[in-house]
N, C-alpha and C positions, 0 to 999 in steps of 0.2 A: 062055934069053935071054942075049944079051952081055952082059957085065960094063960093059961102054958104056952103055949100055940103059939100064940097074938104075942107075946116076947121074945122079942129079935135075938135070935140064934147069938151066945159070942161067940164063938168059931166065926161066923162069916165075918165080923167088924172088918179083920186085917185083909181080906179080899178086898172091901170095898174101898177101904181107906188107900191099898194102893194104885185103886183104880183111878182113882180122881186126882192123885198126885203123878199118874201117867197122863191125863188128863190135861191138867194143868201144865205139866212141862213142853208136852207139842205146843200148846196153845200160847208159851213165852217164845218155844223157838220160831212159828210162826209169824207172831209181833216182833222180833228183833228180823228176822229177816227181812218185812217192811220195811222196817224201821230205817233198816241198811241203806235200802232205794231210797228211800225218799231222802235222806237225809245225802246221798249223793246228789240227787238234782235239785237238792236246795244247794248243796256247791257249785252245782254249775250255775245254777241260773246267777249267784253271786259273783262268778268270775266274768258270766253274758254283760249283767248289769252293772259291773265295773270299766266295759268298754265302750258300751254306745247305750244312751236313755232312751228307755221304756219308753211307750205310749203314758202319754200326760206329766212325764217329767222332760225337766229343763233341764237342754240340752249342757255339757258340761264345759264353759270357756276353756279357747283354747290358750296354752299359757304364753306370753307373751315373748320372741325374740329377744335375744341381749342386744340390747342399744351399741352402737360401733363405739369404738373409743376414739378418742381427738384423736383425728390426724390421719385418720382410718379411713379407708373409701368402703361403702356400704357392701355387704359380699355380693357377688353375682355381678358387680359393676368395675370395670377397669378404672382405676385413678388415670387422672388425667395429669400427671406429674412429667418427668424427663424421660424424652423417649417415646412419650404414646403418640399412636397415632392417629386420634381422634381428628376429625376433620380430613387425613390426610385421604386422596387420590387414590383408587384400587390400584394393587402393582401391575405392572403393565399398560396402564390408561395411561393413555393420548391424551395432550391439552389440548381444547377444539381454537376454530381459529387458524388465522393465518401464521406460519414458521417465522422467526427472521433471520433464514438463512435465505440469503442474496440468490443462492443458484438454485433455489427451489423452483418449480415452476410456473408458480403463481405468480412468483415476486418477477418475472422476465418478464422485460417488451419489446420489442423489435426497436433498436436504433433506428432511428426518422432526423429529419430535417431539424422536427420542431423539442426533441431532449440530444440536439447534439448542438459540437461547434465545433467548424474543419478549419485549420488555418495552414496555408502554403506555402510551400520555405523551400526555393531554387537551393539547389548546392553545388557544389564544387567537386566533389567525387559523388558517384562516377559522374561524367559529364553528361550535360543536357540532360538529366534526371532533379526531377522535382519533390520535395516528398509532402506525403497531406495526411498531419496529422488532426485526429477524429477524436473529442475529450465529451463523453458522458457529463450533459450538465444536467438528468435528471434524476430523480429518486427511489430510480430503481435499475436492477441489473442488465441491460441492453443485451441486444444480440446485434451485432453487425454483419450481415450476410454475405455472404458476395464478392462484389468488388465495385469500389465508387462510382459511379455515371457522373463520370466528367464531360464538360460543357462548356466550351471558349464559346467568346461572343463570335456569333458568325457563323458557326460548323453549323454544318448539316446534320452530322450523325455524330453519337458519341466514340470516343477510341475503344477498341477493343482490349480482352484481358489475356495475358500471356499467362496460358493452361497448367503450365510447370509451376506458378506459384501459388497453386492452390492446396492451403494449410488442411491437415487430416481434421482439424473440427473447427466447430464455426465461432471466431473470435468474440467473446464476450466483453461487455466492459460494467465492471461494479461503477456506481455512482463518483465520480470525478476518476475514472480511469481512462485510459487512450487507450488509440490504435493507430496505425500505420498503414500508409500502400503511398508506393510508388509511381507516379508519370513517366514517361521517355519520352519527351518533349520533340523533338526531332533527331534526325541520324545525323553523327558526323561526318560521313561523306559525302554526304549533298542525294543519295537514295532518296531522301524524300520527297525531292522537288524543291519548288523555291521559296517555300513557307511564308510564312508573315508576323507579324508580331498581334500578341491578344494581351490586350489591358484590362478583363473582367473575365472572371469565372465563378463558375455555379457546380457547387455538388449534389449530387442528390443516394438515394440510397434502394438496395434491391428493395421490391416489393412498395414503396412509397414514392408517391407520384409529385410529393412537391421538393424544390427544391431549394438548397441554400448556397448565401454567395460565399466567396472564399478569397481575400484580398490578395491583390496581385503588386509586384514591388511598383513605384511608382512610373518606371519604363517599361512595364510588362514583360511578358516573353517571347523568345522566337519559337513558333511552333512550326510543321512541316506535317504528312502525311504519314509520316511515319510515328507515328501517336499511338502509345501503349500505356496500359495503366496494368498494375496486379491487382492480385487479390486484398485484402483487410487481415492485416496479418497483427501479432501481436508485440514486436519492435520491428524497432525504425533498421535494425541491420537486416533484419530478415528482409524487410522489404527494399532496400538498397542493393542490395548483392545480388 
């Protein structure tokens, strides 16, 4: 080939030279495109790695609460100052255990011989009526049932109870309380036969089988057949009249 020949055309340089600077410039737009990602997920991974540590790094302490100030009760805890009710009773709870109200039912026991004391006092109105009254000597609220079982020395059978003075409930008595009922010891007009006189009497009470004495004046009474007692009533007029 000529030596002619073998010498690079100049016409062709400016093709070539703008080949390479087309060339070149995809090959910048391609590295900045790159460039762009990667340099995103090195942000994220730096915002990852600013919230929880990586495998083989130490974990990041967490920073410490503000300490309470004097006087301060801790948060999430109620001070126990004026008003709280620490320790107190849920609302509506019962105290276990017995009440100490008297007319509860626990606290009742039937009037007997052995928590009472009858004592017997004859009067003067109305006549040949006796009254016996009945004083709670024990420690808790009695119930007096009925009507006393009266018992002169000597009878056979106790006097019956006149039906009409039977009270709508049944007399109680708190601790050092009385009660009341009346005898009709014999009839003024000699209805009853011809009686006799009783220097000892004994009370006893419904439902309770022993019985107590009940002092009689030192000449006794005249008694007759004609022997009525009431009910246990809660005064002494109620049971007179």
């Amino acid at each position: 080939m000529p030596a002619s020949a073998r010498r690079a055309d100049p016409h062709s340089r400016p093709f070539a030279t703008a080949g390479l600077a087309v060339a070149a410039l995809a090959t910048l737009t391609l590295a900045a495109c790159s460039g762009s990602g990667e340099g995103e997920g090195v942000r994220t991974e730096g915002v990852a790695s600013s919230q929880s540590s990586g495998p083989g790094q130490a974990a990041r302490p967490a920073e410490p609460s503000p300490s309470p100030q004097a006087g301060q009760a801790p948060q999430g805890k109620p001070s126990a100052g004026k008003g709280s009710s620490a320790g107190a009773a849920p609302h509506g709870a019962q105290r276990t255990g017995t009440t100490h109200d008297p007319y509860a039912p626990e606290n009742r026991v039937p009037c007997t011989a052995a928590n009472t004391k009858v004592v017997a006092t004859p009067v003067s109105r109305p006549l040949n009526h006796m009254l016996l009254t009945v004083t709670n000597t024990g420690a808790k609220m009695c119930d007096v049932k009925g009507y006393p079982v009266v018992k002169f020395e000597g009878a056979q059978s106790v006097p019956p109870v006149m039906d009409h003075t039977k009270p709508q409930a049944v007399t109680s008595l708190p601790p050092g309380g009385k009660g009341y009922a009346s005898v009709i010891l014999s009839a003024g007009d000699g209805s009853g036969g011809e009686g006799r006189t009783a220097r000892h009497l004994e009370i006893g009470f419904d439902g309770d089988d022993s019985m107590a004495g009940a002092a009689l004046p030192a000449g006794g009474v005249h008694i007759d057949d004609s022997l009525r007692v009431t009910y246990w009533l809660t005064s002494a007029e109620d049971a007179l009249s």
